[in-house]
C-alpha positions as a Python dict, from the first residue, in 0.01 Angstrom:
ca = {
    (1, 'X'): (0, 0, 0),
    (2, 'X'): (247, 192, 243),
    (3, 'X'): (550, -31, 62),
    (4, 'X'): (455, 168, -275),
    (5, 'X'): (497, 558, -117),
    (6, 'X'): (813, 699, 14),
    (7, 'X'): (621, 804, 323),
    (8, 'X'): (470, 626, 585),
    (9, 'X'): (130, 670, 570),
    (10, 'X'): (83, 861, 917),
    (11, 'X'): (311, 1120, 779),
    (12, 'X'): (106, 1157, 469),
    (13, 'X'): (-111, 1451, 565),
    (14, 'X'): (200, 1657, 714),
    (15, 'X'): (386, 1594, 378),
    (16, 'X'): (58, 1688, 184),
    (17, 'X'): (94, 2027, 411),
    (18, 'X'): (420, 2105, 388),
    (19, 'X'): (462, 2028, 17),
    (20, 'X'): (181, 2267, -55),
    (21, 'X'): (312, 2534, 127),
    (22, 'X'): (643, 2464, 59),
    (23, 'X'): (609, 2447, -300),
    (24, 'X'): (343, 2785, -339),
    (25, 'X'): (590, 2989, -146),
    (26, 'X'): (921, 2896, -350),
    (27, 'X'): (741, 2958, -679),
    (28, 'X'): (583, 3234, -559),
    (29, 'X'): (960, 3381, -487),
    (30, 'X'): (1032, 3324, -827),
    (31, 'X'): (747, 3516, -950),
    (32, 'X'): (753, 3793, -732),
    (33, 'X'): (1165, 3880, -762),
    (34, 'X'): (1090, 3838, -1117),
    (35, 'X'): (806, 4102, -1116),
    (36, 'X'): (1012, 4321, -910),
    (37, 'X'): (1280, 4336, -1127),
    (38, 'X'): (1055, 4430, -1427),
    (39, 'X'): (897, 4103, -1592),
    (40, 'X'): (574, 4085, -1586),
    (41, 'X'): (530, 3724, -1774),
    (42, 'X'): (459, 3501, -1379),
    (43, 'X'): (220, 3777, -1313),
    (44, 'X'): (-2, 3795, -1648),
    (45, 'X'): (-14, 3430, -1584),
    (46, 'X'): (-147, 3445, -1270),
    (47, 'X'): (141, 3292, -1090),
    (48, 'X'): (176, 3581, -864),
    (49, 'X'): (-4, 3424, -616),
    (50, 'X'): (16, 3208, -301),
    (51, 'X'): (-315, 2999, -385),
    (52, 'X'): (-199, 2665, -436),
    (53, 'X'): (-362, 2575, -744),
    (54, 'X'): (-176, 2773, -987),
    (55, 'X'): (176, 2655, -871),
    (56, 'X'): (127, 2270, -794),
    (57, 'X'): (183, 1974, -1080),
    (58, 'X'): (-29, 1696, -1062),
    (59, 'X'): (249, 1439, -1153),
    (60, 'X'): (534, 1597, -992),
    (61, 'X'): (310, 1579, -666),
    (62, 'X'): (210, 1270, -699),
    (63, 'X'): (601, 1176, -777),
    (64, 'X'): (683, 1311, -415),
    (65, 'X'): (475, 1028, -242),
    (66, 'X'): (565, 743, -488),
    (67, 'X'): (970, 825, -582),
    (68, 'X'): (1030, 1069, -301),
    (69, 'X'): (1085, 1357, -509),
    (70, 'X'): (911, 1563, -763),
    (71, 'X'): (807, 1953, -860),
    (72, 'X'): (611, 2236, -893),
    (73, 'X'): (483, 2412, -1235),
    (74, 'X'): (820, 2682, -1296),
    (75, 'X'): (749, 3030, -1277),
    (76, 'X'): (762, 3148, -1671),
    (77, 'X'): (1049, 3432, -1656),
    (78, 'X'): (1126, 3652, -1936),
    (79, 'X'): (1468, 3783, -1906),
    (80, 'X'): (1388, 4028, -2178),
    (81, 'X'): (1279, 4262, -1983),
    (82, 'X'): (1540, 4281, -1737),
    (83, 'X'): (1750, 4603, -1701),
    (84, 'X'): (2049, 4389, -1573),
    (85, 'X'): (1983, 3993, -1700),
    (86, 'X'): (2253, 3809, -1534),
    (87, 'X'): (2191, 3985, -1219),
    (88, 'X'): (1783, 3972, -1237),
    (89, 'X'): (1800, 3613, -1353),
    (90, 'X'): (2035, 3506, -1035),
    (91, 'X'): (1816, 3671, -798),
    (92, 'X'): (1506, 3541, -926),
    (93, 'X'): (1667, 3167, -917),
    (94, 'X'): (1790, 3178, -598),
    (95, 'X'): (1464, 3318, -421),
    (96, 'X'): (1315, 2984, -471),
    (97, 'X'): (1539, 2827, -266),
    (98, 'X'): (1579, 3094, -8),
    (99, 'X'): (1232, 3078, 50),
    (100, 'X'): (1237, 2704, 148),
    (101, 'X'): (1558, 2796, 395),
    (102, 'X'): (1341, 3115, 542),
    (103, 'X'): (1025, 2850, 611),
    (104, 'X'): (1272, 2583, 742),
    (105, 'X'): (1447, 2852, 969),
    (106, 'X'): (1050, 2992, 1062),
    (107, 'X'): (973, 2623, 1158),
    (108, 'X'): (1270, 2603, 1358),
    (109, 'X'): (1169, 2934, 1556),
    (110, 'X'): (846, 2819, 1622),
    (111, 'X'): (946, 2444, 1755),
    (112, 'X'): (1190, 2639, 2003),
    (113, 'X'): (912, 2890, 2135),
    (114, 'X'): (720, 2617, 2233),
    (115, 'X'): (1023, 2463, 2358),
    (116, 'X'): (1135, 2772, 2565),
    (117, 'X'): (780, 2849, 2705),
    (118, 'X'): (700, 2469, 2773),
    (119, 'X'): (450, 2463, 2565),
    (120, 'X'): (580, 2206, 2352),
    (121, 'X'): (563, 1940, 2679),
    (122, 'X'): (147, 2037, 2650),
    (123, 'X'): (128, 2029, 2242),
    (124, 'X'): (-31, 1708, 2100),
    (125, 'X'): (227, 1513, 1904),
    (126, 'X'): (146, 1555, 1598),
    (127, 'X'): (269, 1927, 1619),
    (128, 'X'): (590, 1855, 1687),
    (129, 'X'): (596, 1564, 1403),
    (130, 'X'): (452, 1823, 1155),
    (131, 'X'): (754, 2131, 1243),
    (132, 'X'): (991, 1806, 1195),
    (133, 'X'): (877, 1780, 857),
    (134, 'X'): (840, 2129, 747),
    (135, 'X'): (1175, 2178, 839),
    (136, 'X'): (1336, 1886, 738),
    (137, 'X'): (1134, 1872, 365),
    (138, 'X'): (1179, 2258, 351),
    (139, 'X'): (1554, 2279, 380),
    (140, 'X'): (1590, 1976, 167),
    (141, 'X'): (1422, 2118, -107),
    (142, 'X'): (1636, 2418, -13),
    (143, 'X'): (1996, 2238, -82),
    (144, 'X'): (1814, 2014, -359),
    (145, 'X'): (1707, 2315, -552),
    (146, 'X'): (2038, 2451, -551),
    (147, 'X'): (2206, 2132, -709),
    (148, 'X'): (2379, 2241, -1033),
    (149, 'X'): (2176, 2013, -1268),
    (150, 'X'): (1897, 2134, -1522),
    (151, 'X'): (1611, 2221, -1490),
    (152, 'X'): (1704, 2287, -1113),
    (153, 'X'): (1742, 2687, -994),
    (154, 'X'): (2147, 2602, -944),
    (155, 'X'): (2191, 2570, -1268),
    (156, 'X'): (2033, 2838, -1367),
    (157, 'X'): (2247, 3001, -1139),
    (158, 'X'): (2551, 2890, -1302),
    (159, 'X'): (2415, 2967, -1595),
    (160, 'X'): (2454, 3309, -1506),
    (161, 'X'): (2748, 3330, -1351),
    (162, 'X'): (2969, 3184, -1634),
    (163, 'X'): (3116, 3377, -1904),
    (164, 'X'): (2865, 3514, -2187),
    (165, 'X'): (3024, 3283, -2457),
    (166, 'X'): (2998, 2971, -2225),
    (167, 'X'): (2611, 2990, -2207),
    (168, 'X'): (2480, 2918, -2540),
    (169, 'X'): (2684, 2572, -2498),
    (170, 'X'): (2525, 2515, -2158),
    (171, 'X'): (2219, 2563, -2344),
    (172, 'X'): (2269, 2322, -2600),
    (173, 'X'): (2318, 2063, -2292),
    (174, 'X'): (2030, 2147, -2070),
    (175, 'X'): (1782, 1913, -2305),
    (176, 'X'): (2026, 1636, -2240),
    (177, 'X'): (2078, 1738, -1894),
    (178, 'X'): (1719, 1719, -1783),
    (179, 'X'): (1719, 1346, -1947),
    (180, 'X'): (2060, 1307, -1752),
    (181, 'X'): (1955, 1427, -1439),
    (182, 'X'): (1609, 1226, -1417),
    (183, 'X'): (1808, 885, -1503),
    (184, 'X'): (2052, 961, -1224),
    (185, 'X'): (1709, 1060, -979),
    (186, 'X'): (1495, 735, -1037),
    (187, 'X'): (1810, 485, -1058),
    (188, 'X'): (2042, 340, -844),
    (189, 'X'): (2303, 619, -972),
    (190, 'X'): (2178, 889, -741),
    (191, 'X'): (2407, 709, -489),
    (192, 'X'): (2713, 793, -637),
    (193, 'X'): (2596, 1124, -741),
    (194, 'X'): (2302, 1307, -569),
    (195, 'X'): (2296, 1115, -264),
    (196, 'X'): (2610, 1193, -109),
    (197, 'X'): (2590, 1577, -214),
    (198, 'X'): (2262, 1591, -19),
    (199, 'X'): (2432, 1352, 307),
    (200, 'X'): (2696, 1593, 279),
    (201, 'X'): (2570, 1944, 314),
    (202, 'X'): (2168, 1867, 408),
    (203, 'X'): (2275, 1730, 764),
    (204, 'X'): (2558, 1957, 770),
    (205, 'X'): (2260, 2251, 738),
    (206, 'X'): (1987, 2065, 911),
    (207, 'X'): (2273, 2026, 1225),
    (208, 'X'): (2404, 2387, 1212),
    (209, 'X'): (2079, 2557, 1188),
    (210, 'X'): (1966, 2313, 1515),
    (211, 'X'): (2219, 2412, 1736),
    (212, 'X'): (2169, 2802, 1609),
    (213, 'X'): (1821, 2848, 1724),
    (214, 'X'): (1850, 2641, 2008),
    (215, 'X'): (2091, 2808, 2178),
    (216, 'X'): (1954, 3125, 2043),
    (217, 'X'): (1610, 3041, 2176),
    (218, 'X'): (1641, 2831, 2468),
}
């Protein structure tokens, strides 16, 4: 069975963990940046919440354990009501992803406490394989989330940030784009395209944010 899941079983349940909390919190970010700044739509919903069940999808979690990656249910968001669209919109697609680096750089804090206090020497092991997942699954959803390919929140981003006249076009694409982007995900084209954007900057960040808190902490 293990040769069908991306994980090795024994890591299952810390996946299952992270992945829930991981994925509640970024949509979560979403929902409440976009309540903040005046839409209501996540809220009336009910996706203003951190409960689990209103932000996990059944396939896209199951996808994360079979194909290695997947997704939550996105936030509904209403730019509409926005004083300042461009601006609201930006903020409320990049809090996903800032969430996942804030929980990667909380799981790093945590691993060096024990560290620094020697309680990690005492810890059972599978505390310090569970913070190496949360981090390393957080801050990869982190740089992952911020690739510039629809429906992901970097493209929203750049949808945003480009001219007014360029975005109707991008638009147009983003039904292709989503087809685009899942061929290049579950073929062996991710490894000229999304693979070596993620080996370049998700070790680079992984690396830096390391030797930060450990000389910060130890």
């Amino acid at each position: 069975m293990e040769q069908f899941l991306a994980f090795p079983i024994n890591q299952i349940p810390y996946v299952v963990i992270t992945l829930m909390v991981a994925f509640t919190v970024h949509e979560f970010a979403h929902a409440y940046v976009a309540y903040r700044f005046g839409d209501p739509t996540a809220k009336n919903q009910g996706r203003l919440t951190l409960n689990p069940i209103h932000h996990l999808d059944p396939i896209g979690t199951i996808l994360i354990f079979i194909a290695g990656f997947g997704w939550a249910r996105p936030v509904p968001v209403n730019r509409f009501f926005f004083k300042k669209p461009r601006l609201a919109s930006i903020m409320v697609s990049i809090a996903g992803p800032l969430s996942n680096l804030v929980m990667g750089c909380i799981g790093f804090i945590i691993w060096y406490v024990l560290v620094g206090t020697g309680l990690a020497v005492e810890a059972p092991i599978y505390v310090s394989e569970f913070l190496d997942m949360f981090i390393k699954l957080n801050l990869l959803l982190f740089v992952f989330n911020l690739l510039p390919f629809p429906p992901l929140d970097g493209y929203r981003i750049i949808e945003d940030l480009v001219p007014a006249t360029v975005r109707p076009k991008l638009t147009q694409f983003e039904q292709y784009g989503s087809i685009i982007f899942l061929i290049l995900v579950i073929t062996p084209l991710d490894q000229y395209t999304i693979h070596p954007i993620l080996n370049t900057f998700y070790p680079a960040i992984v690396g830096g944010l390391n030797d930060f808190f450990y000389y910060l902490l130890t």
